[in-house]
N, C-alpha and C positions, 0 to 999 in steps of 0.2 A: 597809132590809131589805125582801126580798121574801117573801111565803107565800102556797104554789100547795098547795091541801088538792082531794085527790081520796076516791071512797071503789072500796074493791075485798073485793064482799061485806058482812060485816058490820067491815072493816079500814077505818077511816081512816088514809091517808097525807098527812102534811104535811109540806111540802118548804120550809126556809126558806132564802135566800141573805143573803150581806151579812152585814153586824155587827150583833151583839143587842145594844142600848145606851138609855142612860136617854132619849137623845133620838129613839129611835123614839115614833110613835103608841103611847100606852099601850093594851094592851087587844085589842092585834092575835092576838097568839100566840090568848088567851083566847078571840078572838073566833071564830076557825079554828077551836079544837078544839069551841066547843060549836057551831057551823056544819055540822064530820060527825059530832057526835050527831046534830042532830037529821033529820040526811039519812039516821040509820040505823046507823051506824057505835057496835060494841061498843067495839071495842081501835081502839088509837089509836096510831100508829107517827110518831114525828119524826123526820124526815131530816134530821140536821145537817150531813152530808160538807159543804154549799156558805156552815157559818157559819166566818167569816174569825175571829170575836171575837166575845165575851161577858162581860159587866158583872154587878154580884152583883144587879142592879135585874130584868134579864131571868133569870136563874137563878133567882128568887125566882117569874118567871111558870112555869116548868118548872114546879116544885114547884105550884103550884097548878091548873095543868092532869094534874098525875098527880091530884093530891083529884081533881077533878071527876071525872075517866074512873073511877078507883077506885069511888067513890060509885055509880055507876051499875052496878058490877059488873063492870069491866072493864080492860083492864091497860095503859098506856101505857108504850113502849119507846122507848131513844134508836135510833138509826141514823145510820152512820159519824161519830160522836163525836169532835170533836177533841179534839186531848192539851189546850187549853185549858180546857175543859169539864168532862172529866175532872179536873183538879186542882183548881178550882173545888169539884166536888162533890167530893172528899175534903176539901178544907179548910174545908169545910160539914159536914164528918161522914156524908154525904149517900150514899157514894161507893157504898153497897149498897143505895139505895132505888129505883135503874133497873134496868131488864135492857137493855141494851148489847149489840147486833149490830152486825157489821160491813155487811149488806146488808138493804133491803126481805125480799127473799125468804127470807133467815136467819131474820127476825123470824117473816115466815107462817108457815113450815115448826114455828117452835114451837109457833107458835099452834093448830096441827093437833092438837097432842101433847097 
């Protein structure tokens, strides 16, 4: 797995590729999102369009990189979500704890709002 975290204003974007799985580095996603906190970054944006697969082990780091952003007053979104993901966080109960864009620029434009 790859993650390319930028930040655009007070927007973290994190861009992850590859498969999210128990044998990645633990601690990477986590390490990303509190990475553009502290570079400044309110809301936190995950691009998922370039994850192939995801395991309930990396699902479980979602969920705790939305706490942390939350916490801090601010709102972490998925971005181009795949249908695996999605079913995942339904079969988690989960399925209404994201807000889900299909584009970076979908997500800013709410963020506006």
């Amino acid at each position: 797995m790859q993650i390319h975290g930028r930040l655009d204003g007070n927007v973290g974007i994190i861009a992850l590729d590859g498969r999210l799985t128990i044998n990645d580095d633990p601690g990477m996603l986590k390490e990303a999102v509190a990475d553009v906190l502290r570079r400044g970054a309110r809301h936190v944006l995950l691009d998922l369009s370039g994850v192939h697969y995801i395991d309930s082990t990396r699902l479980g780091e979602l969920i705790a990189a939305h706490i942390t952003v939350s916490r801090q007053g601010g709102r972490l979104s998925l971005i181009g979500t795949p249908e695996r993901v999605v079913e995942l966080l339904t079969m988690a109960g989960l399925g209404d704890v994201f807000q889900r864009f299909d584009t970076v620029e979908a997500a800013q434009a709410d963020l506006t709002h």
